[in-house]
MDTraj code that builds the backbone (N, CA, C; nanometers):
import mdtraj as md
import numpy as np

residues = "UNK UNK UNK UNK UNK UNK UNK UNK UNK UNK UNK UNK UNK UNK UNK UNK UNK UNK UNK UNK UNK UNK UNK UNK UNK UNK UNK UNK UNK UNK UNK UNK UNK UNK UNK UNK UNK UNK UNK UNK UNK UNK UNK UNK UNK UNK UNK UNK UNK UNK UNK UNK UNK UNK UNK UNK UNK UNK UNK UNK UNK UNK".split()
xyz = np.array([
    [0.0374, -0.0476, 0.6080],
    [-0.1005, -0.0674, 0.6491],
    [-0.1077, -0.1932, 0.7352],
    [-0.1895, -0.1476, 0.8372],
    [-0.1785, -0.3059, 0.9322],
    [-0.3806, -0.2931, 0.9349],
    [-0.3459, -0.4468, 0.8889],
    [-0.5055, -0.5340, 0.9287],
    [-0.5495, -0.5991, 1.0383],
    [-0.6234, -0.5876, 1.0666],
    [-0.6890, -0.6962, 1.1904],
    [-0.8292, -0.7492, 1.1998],
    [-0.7997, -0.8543, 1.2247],
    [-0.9810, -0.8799, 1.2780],
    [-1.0119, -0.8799, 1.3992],
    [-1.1118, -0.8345, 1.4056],
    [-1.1503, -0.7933, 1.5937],
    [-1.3033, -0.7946, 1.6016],
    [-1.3463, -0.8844, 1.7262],
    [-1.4755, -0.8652, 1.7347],
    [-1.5476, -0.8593, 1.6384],
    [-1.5198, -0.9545, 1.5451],
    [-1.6364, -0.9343, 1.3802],
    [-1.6478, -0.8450, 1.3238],
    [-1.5329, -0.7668, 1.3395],
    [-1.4782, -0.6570, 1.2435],
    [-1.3778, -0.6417, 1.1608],
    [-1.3725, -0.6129, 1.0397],
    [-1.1774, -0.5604, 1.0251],
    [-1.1416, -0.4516, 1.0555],
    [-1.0429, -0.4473, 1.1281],
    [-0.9855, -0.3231, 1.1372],
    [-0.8309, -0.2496, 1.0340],
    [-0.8684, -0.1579, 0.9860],
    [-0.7353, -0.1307, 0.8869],
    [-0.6798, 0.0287, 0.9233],
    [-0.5632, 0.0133, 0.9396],
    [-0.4689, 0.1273, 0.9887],
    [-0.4241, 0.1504, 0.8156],
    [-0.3897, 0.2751, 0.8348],
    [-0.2826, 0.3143, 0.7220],
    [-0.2051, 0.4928, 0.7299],
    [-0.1579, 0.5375, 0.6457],
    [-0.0906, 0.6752, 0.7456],
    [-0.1933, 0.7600, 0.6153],
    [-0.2207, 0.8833, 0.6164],
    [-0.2613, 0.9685, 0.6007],
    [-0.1866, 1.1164, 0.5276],
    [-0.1547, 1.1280, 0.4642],
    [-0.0702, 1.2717, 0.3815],
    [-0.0940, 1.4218, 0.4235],
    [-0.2294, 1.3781, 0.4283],
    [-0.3170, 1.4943, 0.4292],
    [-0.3081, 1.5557, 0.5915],
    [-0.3538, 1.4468, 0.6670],
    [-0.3700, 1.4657, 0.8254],
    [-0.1966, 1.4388, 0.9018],
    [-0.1178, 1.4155, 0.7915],
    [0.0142, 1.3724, 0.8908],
    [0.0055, 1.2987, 0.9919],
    [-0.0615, 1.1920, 0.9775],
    [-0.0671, 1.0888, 1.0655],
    [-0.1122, 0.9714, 1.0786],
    [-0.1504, 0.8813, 1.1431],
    [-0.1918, 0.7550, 1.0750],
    [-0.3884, 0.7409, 1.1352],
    [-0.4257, 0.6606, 1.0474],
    [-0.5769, 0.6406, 1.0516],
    [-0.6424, 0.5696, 1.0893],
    [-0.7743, 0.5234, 1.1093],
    [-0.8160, 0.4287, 1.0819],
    [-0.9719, 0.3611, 1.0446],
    [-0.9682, 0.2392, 0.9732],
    [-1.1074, 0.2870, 0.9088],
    [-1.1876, 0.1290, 0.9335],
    [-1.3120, 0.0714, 0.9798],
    [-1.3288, 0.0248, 1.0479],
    [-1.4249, -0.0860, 0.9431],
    [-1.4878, -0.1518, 0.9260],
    [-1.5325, -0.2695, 0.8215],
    [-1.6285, -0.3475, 0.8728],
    [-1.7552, -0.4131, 0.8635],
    [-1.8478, -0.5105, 0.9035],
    [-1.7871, -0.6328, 0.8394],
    [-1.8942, -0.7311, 0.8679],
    [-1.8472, -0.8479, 0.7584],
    [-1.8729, -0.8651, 0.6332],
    [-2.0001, -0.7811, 0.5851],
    [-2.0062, -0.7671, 0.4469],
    [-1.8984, -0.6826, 0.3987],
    [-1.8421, -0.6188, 0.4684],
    [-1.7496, -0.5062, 0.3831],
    [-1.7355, -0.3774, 0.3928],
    [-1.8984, -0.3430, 0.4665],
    [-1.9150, -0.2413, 0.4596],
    [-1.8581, -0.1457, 0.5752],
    [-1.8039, -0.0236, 0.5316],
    [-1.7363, 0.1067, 0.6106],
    [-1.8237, 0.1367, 0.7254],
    [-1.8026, 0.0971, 0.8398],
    [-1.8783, 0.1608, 0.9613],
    [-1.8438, 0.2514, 1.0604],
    [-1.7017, 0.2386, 1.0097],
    [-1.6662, 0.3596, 1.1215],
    [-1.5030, 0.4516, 1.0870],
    [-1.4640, 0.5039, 1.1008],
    [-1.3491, 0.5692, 1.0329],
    [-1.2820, 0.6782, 1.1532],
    [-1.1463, 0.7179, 1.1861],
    [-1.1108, 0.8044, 1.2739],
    [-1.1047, 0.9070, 1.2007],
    [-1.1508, 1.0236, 1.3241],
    [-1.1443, 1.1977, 1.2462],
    [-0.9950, 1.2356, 1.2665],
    [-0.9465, 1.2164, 1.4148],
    [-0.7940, 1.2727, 1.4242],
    [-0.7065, 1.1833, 1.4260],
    [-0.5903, 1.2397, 1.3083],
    [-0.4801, 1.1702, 1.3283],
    [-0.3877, 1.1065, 1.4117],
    [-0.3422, 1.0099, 1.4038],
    [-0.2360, 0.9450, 1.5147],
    [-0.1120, 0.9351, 1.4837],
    [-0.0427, 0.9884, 1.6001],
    [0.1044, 0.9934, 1.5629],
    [0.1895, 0.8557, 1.5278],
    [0.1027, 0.7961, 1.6050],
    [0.1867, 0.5932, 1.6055],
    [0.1019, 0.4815, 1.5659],
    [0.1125, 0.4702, 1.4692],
    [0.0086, 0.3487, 1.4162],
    [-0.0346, 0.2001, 1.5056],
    [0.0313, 0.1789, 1.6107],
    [-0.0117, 0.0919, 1.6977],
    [-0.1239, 0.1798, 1.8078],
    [-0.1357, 0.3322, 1.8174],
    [-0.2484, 0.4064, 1.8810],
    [-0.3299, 0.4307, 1.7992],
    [-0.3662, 0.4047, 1.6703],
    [-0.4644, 0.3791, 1.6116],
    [-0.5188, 0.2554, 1.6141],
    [-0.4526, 0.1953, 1.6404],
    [-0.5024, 0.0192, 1.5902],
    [-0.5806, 0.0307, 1.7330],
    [-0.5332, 0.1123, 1.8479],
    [-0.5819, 0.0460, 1.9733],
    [-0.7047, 0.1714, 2.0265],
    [-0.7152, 0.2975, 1.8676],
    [-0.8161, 0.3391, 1.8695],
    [-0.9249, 0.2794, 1.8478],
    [-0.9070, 0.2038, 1.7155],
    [-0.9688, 0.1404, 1.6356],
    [-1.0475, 0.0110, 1.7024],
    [-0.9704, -0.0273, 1.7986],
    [-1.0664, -0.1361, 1.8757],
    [-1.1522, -0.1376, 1.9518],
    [-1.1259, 0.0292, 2.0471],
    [-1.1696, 0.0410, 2.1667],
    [-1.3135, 0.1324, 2.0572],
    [-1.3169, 0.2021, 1.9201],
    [-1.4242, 0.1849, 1.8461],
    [-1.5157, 0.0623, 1.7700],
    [-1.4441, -0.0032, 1.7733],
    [-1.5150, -0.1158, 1.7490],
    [-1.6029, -0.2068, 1.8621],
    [-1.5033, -0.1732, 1.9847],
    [-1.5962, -0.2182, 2.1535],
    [-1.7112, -0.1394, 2.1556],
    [-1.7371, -0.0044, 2.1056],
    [-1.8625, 0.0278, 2.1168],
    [-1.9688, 0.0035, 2.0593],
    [-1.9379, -0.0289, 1.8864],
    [-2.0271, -0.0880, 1.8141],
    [-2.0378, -0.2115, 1.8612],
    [-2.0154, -0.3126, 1.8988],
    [-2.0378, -0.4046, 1.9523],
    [-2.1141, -0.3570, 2.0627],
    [-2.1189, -0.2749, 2.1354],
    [-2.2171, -0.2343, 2.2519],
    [-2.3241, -0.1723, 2.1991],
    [-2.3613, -0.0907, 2.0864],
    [-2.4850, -0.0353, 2.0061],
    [-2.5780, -0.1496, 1.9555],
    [-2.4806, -0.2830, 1.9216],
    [-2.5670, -0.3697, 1.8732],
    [-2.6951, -0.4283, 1.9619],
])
top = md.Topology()
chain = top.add_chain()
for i, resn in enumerate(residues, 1):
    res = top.add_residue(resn, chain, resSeq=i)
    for name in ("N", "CA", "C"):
        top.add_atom(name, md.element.get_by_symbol(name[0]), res)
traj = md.Trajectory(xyz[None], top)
């Protein structure tokens, strides 16, 4: 599992059993779950760089 903080977010990768592939699931600063990927990723560094370019948008909704 790889962590990150980004843009006042955490971001957390981890792999998936179910989907055969890796994930990712997205965090505010209270904690709370704001955003999560539907399709799997074959390479956990293309999630992480899913995961940001989702987090660039919530930062743009705000």
């Amino acid at each position: 599992m790889m962590k990150e903080n980004y843009n006042g977010y955490e971001l957390q990768t981890a792999w998936d059993d179910g989907a055969l592939g890796y994930g990712f699931r997205i965090f505010d600063k209270s904690g709370a779950e704001v955003s999560k990927s539907i399709d799997p990723y074959f390479y956990e560094e293309n999630a992480l760089q899913a995961a940001r370019v989702a987090a660039d948008a919530l930062s743009e909704q705000e």
